[in-house]
VMD Tcl script that draws the C-alpha trace (Angstrom):
set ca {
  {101.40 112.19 55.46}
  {101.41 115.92 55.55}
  {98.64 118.43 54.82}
  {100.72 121.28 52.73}
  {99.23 124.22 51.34}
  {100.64 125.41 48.40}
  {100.33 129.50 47.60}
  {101.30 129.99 43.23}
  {100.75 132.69 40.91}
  {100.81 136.48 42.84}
  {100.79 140.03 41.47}
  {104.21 139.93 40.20}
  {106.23 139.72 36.78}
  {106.38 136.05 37.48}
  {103.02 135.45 38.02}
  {103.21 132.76 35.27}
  {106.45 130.90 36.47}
  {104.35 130.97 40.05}
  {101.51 129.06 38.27}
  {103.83 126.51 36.41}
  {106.28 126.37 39.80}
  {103.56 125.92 41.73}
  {101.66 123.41 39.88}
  {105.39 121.14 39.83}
  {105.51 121.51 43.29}
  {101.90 120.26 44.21}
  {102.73 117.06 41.76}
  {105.60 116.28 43.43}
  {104.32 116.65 46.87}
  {101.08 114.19 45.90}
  {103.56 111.87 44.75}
  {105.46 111.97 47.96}
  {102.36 111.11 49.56}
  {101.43 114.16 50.59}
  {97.77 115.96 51.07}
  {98.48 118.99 49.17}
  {95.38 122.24 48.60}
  {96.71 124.07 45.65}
  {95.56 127.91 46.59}
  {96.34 130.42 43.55}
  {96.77 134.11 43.57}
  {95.47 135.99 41.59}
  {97.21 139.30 39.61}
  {95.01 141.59 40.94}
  {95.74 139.98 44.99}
  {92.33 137.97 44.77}
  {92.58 134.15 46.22}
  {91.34 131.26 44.65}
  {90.48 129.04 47.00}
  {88.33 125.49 46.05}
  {85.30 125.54 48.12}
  {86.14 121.85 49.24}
  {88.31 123.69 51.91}
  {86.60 126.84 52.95}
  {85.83 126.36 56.62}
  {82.15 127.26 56.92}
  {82.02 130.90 60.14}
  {78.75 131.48 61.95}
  {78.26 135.04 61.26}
  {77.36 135.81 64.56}
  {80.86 134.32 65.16}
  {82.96 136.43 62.29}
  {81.88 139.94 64.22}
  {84.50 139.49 67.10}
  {87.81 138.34 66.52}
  {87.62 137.00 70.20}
  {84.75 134.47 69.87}
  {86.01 133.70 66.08}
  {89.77 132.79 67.56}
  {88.04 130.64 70.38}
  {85.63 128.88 67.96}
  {88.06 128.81 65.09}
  {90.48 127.13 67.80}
  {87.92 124.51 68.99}
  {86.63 123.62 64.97}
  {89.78 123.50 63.55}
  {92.97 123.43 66.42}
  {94.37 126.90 66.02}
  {97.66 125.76 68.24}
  {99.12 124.12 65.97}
  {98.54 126.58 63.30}
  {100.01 129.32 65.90}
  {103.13 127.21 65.94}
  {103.72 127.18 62.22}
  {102.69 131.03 61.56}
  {104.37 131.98 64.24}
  {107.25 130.16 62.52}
  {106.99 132.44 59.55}
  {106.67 135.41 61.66}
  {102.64 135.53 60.24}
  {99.81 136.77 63.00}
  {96.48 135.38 62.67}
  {95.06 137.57 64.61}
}
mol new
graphics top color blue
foreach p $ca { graphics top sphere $p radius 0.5 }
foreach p [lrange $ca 0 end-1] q [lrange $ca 1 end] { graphics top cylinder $p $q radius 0.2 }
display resetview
């Protein structure tokens, strides 16, 4: 089973075919057997995120991108995530 993120909706034209595209694709993925987080976008570039997957930062942590990488790597195994933004040609940080 794969964890997928799926990113609908956006500031374009097509905002609404994002939604309904979006929505399709999350179905079929579940389906598939697949953990799936639904993340929509909003017009105006605002995220919708459920809170059931915000990751919780110390804010002593979220003042230097240093110490947030190297806790953000212990908590959650940043390497992997590396690999697949890295992929996409997408820096964290």
């Amino acid at each position: 089973m794969a964890k997928i993120a799926v990113f609908f909706g956006g500031s374009s034209t097509e905002h609404s075919i994002s939604i309904l595209t979006g929505c399709f694709i999350c179905k079929t993925l579940h389906t598939m057997g697949h953990s799936v987080k639904p993340i929509l976008l909003t017009k105006d570039g605002g995220w919708v995120v459920p809170s059931e997957y915000r990751m919780s930062i110390p804010f002593e942590v979220s003042n230097s991108p240093d110490l947030f990488q190297e806790e953000f790597q212990k908590r959650y195994g940043v390497s992997r995530t590396n690999q697949i933004f890295s992929w996409m040609r997408i820096s964290l940080f």
